[in-house]
C-alpha positions as CSV (number, residue, x, y, z in Angstrom):
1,X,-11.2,35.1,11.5
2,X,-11.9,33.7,15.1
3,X,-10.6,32.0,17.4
4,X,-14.0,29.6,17.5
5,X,-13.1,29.1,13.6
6,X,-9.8,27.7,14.2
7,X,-10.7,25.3,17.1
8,X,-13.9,24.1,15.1
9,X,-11.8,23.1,11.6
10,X,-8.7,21.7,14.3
11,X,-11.3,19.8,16.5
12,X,-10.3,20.8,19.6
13,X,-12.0,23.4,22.0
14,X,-11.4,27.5,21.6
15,X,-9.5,27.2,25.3
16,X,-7.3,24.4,23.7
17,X,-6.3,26.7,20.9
18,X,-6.0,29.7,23.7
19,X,-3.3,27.4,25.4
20,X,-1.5,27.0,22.1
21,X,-1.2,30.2,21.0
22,X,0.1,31.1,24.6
23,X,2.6,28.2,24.8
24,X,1.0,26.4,27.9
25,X,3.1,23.3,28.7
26,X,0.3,20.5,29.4
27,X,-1.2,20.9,25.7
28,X,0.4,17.6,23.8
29,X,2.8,18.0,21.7
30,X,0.4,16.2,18.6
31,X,-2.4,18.6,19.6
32,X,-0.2,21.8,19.8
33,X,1.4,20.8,15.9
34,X,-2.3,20.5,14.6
35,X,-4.1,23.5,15.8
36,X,-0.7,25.4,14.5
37,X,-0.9,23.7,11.2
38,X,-5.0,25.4,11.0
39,X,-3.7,28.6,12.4
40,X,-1.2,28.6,9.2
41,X,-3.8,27.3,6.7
42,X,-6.6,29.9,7.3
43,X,-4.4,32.9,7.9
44,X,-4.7,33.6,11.9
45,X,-2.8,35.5,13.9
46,X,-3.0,35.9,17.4
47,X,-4.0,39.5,18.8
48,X,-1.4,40.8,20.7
49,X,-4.2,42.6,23.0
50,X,-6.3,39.3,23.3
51,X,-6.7,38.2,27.5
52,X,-4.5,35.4,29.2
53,X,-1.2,34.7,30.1
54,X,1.7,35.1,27.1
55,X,4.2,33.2,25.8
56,X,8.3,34.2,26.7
57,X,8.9,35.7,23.3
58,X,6.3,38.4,24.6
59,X,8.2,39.0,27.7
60,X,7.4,42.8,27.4
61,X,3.5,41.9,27.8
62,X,3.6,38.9,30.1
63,X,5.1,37.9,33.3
64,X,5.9,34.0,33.0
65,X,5.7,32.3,36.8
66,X,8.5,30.1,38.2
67,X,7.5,28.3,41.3
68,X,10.8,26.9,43.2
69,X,9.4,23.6,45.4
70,X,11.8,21.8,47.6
71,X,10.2,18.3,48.1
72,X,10.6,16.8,51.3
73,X,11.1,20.1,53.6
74,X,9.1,22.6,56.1
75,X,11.0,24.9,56.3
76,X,12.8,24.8,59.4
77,X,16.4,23.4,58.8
78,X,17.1,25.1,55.9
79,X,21.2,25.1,55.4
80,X,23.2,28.3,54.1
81,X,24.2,26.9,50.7
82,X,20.4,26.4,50.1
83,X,20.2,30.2,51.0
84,X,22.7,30.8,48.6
85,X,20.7,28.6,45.9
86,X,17.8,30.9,46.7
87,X,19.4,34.1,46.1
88,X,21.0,33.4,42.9
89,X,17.2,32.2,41.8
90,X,16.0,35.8,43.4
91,X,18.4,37.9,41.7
92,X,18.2,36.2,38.2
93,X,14.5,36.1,38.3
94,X,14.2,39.7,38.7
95,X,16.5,40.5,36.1
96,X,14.5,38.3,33.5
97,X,11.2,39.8,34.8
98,X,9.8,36.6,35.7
99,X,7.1,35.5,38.8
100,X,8.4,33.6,41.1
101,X,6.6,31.4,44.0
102,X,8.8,29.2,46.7
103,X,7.0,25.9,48.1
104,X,8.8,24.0,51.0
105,X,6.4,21.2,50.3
106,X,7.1,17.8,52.9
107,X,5.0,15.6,51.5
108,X,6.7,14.4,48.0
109,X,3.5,11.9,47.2
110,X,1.8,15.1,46.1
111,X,2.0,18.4,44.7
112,X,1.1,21.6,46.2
113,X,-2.8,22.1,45.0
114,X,-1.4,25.7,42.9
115,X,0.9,24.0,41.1
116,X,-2.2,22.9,39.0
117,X,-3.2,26.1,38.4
118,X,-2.3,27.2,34.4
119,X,-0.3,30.4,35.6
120,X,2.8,28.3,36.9
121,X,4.5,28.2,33.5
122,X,8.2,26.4,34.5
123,X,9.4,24.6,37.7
124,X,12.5,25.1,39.5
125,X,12.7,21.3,42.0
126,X,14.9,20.4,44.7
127,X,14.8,17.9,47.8
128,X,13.5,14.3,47.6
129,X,12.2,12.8,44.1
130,X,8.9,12.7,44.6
131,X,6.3,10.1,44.0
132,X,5.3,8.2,40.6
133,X,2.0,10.0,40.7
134,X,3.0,13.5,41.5
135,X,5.9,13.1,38.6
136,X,3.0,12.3,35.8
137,X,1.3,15.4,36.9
138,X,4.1,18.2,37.0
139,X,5.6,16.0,33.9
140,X,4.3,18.2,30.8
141,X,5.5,21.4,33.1
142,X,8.8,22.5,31.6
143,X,11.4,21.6,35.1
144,X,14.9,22.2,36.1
145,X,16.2,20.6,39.4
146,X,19.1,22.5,41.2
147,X,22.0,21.2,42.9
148,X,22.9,17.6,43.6
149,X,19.6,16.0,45.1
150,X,20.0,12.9,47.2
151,X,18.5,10.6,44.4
152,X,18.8,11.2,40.7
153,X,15.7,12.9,39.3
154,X,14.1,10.7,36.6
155,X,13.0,13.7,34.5
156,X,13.5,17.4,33.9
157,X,16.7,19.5,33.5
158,X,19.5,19.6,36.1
159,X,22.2,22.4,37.0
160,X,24.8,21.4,39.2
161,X,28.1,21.2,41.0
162,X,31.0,19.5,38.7
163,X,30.7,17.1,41.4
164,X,34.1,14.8,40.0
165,X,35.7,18.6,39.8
166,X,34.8,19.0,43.6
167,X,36.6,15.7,44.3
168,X,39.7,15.9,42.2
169,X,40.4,19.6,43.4
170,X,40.4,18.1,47.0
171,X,42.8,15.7,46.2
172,X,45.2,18.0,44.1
173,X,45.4,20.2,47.2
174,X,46.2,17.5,49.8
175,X,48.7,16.2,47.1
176,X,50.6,19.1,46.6
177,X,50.4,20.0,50.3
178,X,52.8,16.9,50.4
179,X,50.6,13.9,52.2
180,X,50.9,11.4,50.6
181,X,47.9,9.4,53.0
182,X,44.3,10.8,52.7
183,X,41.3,10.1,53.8
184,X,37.4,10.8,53.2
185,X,34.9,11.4,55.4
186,X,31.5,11.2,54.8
187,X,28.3,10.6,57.7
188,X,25.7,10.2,54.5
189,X,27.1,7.7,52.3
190,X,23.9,7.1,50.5
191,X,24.3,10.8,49.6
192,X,24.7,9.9,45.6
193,X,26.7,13.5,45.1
194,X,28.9,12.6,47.9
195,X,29.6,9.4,46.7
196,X,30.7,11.2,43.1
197,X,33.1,13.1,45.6
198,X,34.9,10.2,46.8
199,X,35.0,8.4,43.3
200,X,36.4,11.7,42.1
201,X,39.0,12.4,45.3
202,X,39.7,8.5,45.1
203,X,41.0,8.2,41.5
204,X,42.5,11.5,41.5
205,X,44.7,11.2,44.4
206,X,45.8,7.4,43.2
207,X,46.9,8.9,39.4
208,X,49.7,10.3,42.3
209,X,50.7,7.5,43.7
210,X,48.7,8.3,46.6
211,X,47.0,6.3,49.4
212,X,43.3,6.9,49.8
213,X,41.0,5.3,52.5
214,X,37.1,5.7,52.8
215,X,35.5,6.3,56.2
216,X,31.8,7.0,56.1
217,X,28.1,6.0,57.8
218,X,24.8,5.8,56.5
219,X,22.4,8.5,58.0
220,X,19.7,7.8,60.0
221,X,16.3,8.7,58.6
222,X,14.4,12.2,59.5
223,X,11.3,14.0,59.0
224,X,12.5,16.6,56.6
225,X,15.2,16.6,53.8
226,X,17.3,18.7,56.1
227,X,18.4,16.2,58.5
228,X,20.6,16.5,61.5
229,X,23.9,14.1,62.2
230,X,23.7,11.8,65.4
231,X,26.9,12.6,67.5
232,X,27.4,9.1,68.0
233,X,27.8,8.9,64.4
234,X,30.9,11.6,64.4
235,X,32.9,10.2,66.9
236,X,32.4,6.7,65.5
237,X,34.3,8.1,62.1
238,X,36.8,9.6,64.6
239,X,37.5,6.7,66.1
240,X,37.5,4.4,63.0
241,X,40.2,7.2,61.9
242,X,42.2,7.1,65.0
243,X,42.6,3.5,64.4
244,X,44.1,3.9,61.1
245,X,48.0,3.1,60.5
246,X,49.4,4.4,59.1
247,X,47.1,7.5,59.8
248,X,46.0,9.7,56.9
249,X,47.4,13.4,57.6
250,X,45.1,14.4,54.6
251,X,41.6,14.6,55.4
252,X,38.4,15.4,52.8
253,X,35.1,16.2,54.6
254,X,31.8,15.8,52.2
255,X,30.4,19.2,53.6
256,X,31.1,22.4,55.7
257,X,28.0,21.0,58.8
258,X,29.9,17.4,58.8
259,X,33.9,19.7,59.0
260,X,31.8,21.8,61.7
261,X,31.1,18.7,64.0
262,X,34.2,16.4,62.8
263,X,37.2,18.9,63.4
264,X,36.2,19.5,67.0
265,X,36.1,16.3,67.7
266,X,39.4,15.5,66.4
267,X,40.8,18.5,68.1
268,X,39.2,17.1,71.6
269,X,41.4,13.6,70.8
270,X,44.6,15.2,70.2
271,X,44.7,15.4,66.7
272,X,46.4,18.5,65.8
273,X,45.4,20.7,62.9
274,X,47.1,23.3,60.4
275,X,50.4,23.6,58.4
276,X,52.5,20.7,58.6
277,X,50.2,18.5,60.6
278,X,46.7,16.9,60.1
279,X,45.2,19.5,57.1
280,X,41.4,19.0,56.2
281,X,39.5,20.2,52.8
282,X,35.4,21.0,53.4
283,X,33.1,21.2,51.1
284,X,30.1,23.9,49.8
285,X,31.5,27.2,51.6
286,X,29.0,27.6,54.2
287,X,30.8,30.0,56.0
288,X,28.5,29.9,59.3
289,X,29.4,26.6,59.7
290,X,32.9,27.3,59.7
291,X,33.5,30.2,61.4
292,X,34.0,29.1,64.4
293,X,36.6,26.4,63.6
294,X,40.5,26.9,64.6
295,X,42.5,27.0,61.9
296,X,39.3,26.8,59.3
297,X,39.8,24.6,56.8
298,X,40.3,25.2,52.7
299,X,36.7,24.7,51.2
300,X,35.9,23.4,47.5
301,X,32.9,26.2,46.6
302,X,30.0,25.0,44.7
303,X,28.8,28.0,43.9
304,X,25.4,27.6,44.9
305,X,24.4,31.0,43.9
306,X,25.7,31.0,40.5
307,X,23.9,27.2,40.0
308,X,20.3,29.1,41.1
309,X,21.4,31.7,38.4
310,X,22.3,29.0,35.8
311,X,18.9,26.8,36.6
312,X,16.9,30.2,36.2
313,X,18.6,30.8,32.5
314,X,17.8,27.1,31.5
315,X,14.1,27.3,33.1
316,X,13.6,30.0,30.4
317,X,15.0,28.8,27.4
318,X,13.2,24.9,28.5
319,X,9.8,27.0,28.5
320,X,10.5,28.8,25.1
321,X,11.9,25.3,23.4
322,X,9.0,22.8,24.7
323,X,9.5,20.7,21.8
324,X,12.9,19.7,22.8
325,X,12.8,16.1,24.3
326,X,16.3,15.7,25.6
327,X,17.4,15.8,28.9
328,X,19.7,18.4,29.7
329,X,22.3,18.0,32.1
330,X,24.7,21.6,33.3
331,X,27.7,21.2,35.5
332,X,29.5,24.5,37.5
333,X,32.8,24.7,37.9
334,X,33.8,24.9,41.6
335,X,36.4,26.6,43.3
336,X,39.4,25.8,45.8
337,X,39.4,28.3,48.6
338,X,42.2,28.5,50.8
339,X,41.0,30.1,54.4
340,X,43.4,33.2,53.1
341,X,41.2,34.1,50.2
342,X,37.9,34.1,52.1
């Protein structure tokens, strides 16, 4: 029994039958079911020494590929959570014997040219969504995106920061710190993650009878997915704060580079900062953004290395379970850090 017999009775080409037996995710679903069903009926099974790429469940003869693309980026303003993301991808792709290839692709209409190439077996996304065109083409590869992304992703997997645990946990804090008027700030309000945070902070902080009052901007557009604020943007959320009365001693900051530019700024105004007066909770524990703030403030940690760990764990069971059609969603649990405990 050949390989030529079974693709002559199933109709389809010996290569199609190839990509079958070795699980390839761009053979259709219809396709993959019939040349099985023919592979069952005459009796054939595959040899284990036969040439190409192998499925996961023969891990011990194969090496499965992963390529990591972050649409929307070159490279050059890469923040420390995403190095964090990377190196929980890193460590739990060597553990699982796994290839893995990082794109920092800018153009999101379409895909890097190797991403066509049959050995990429699963797809690890971040950044911008990209284009209608590029999504039907990656669409049959088995894809998890990581972290929050500044637009929902229309298909694939995601892993993720609990994102209404990040804003309830900043509220909680503030609340039992004893202010009883907080307020968020936030220089990307289109952001749809950050906007989660404030929902989150928002609701939590009035189940206490607490005030809660929104002060954010919309981002100007860059060139790359990592963007830089406009300083004319942080002192007009300082000022709009300053105006406030009564003015919020309780102060949430949608990430650790906004707290590293907004603290300063309130410091240079007169607003004093630390036990008992003005107290501020950051976001993502991106230590060298805060390290040189006076007193630091307590950080809600997404745990962007454990989420890179988690995608890599999904990305492997997606690619063995290719006939699962639902959308999977996984959440990680942040935690509070105090400037004590770090």
């Amino acid at each position: 029994m050949s390989i030529i017999e079974v693709a002559q009775k199933a109709g389809v080409s010996p290569s199609t039958v190839s990509r079958v037996m070795n699980d390839h995710p761009r053979v259709a679903q219809e396709t993959a079911r019939a040349v099985r069903k023919v592979m069952a009926e005459l009796g054939y099974v595959p040899s284990e020494n036969r040439p190409g790429p192998k499925p996961l469940n023969r891990i011990a003869t194969a090496k499965p590929t992963v390529a990591f693309i972050v649409f929307g980026s070159t490279h050059h303003g890469n923040t420390p959570g995403f190095e964090q993301l990377v190196r929980g991808v890193s460590e739990a792709v060597n553990k699982s014997s796994m290839g893995l290839a990082i794109f920092h692709h800018q153009d999101p209409t379409r895909p890097p040219d190797r991403l066509l190439d049959s050995s990429v077996h699963g797809l690890l996304l971040h950044g911008e969504i990209p284009s209608p065109e590029v999504q039907t083409k990656l669409g049959k590869i088995p894809a998890v995106w990581l972290m929050g992304n500044h637009q929902r992703p229309t298909w694939g997997d995601q892993v993720m920061p609990n994102h209404y645990e990040v804003g309830s946990l900043a509220a909680e804090h503030l609340h039992a710190l004893g202010h009883q008027h907080l307020v968020f700030m936030n220089m990307d309000s289109q952001h749809w993650p950050f906007r989660l945070y404030y929902q989150a902070f928002a609701a939590a902080a009035e189940q206490r009878g607490v005030s809660v009052t929104r002060v954010d901007d919309v981002i100007k557009p860059g060139t790359d997915y990592w963007f830089k604020y406009d300083q004319s943007t942080i002192e007009g959320i300082v000022d709009r704060y300053l105006a406030m009365s009564p003015r919020p001693t309780g102060i949430m900051i949608a990430d650790d580079m906004q707290a590293a530019m907004i603290q300063p700024v309130l410091q240079r105004k007169g607003v004093k900062i630390g036990p008992g007066e003005v107290e501020i909770v950051s976001v993502n524990n991106e230590q060298p953004y805060l390290i040189g703030l006076n007193p630091r403030p307590t950080v809600v940690d997404i745990r962007a290395s454990a989420i890179g760990q988690r995608g890599v764990a999904q990305i492997r069971w997606r690619i063995k379970h290719p006939e699962v059609t639902d959308r999977i969603m996984m959440l990680v649990q942040p935690e509070l850090m105090p400037p004590a405990a770090r």
